[in-house]
C-alpha positions in Angstrom: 208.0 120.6 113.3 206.3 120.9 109.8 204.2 117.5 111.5 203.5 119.1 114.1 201.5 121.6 112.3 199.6 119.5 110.4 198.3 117.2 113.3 196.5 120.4 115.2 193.0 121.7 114.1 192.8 125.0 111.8 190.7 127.3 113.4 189.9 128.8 110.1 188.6 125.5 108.8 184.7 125.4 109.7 183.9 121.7 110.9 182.0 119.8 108.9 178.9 118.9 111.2 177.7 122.4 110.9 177.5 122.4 106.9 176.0 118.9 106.5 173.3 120.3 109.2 170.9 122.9 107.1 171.0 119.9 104.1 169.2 117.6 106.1 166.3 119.7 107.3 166.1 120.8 104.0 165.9 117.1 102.9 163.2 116.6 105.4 161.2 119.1 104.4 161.1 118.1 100.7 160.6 114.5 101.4 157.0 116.0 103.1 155.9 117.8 100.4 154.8 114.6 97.9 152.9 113.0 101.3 151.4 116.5 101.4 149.7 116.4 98.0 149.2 112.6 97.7 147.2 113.2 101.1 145.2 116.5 99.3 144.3 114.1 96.6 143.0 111.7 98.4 140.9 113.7 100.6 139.9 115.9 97.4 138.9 112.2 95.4 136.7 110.8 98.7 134.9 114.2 99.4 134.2 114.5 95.0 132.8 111.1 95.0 130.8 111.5 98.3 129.2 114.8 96.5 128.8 112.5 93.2 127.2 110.0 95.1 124.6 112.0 97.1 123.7 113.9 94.0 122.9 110.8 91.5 122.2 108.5 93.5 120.0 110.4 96.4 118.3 112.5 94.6 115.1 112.9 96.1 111.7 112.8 94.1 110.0 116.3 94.2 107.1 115.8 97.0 104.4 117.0 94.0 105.3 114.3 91.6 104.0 111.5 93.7 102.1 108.4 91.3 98.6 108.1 92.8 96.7 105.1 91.8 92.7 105.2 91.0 90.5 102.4 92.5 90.1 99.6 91.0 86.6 99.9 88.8 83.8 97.7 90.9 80.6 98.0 89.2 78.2 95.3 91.2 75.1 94.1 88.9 73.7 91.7 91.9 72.5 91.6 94.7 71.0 95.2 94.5 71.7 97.2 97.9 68.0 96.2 100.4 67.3 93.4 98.8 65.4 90.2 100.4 65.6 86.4 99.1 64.0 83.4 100.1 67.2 81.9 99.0 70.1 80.7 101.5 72.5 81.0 97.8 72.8 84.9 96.4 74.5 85.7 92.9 77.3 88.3 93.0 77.6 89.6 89.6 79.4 92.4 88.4 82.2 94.2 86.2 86.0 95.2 87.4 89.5 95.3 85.8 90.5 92.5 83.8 91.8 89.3 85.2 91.6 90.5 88.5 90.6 89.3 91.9 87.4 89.9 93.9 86.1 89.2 96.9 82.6 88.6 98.8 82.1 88.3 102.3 79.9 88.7 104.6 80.1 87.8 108.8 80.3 83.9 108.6 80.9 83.1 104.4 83.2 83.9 101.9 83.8 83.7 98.7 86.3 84.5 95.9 86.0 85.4 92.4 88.6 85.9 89.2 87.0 88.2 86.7 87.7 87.0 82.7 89.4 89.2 80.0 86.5 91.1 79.7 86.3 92.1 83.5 83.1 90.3 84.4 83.0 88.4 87.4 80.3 86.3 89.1 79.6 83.8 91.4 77.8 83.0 94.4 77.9 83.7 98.5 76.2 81.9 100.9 73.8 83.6 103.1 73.1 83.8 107.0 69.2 83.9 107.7 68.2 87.7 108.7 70.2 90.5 108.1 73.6 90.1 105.8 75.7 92.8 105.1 77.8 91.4 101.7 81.1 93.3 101.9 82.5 92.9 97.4 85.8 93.8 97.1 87.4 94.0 93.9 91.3 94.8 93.6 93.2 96.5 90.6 96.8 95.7 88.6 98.8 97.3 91.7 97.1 95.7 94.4 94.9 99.0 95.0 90.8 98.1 95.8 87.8 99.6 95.8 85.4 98.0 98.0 81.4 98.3 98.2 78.5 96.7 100.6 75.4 95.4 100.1 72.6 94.7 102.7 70.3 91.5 102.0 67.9 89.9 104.0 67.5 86.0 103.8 64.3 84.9 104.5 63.0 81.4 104.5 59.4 81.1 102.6 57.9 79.4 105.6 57.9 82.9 107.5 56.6 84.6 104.9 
């Protein structure tokens, strides 16, 4: 009989499914937490260097601090402003930055002059018979101009 005994369950024995049970969800629950953190990290790391970014590398320039450039200097010598020829040829003369372009125009001609170290330029512009209106451009280092106009009147000597 003493196998008997042994081959039925003890109801004072708890069965082991119930113990191994609570382990695993507390297993499960641990195994989370480092995902948890890696995952706070992460987000903390990409929002940091977001703000880093936008703050050196965005910065906005202070709307007063803006660099305004003068005019290029254009002081015209020839032709003076009125001015009648008998010649078809007039001289342009004058002073602007150094080594820098200039340029004469008028309706139908053109012309363009390099001033020397000294920033004198000169040259010479055809002219229209009657009225010409000689539009002298002269521009600066950063491409910025200043721009005056002369009226001349071309005349040939046989009308006079």
């Amino acid at each position: 009989m003493d196998g008997d005994n042994n081959t039925q369950p003890n109801p004072q024995m708890t069965p082991e499914p119930v113990a191994v049970q609570p382990s695993d969800q507390n297993q499960s629950k641990s195994s989370k937490l480092p995902l948890v953190i890696i995952l706070l990290i992460v987000a903390g790391l990409v929002i940091g260097g977001a703000g880093y970014y936008f703050l050196v590398f965005k910065k906005e320039k202070p709307a007063d601090v803006q660099t305004v450039l003068p005019p290029a200097l254009l002081q015209i010598e020839s032709p003076q402003n009125d001015q009648a020829t008998t010649s078809a040829v007039i001289l342009i003369k004058g002073k602007t930055n150094p080594n820098s372009p200039v340029v004469a125009y008028t309706d139908n001609n053109e012309q363009t002059f390099e001033s020397d170290a000294g920033g004198n330029f000169e040259g010479e512009l055809n002219l229209d018979e009657g009225p010409n209106d000689i539009t002298i451009t002269a521009f600066g280092d950063e491409n910025e101009e200043n721009t005056q106009t002369r009226s001349v009147v071309f005349v040939k000597e046989e009308e006079l």
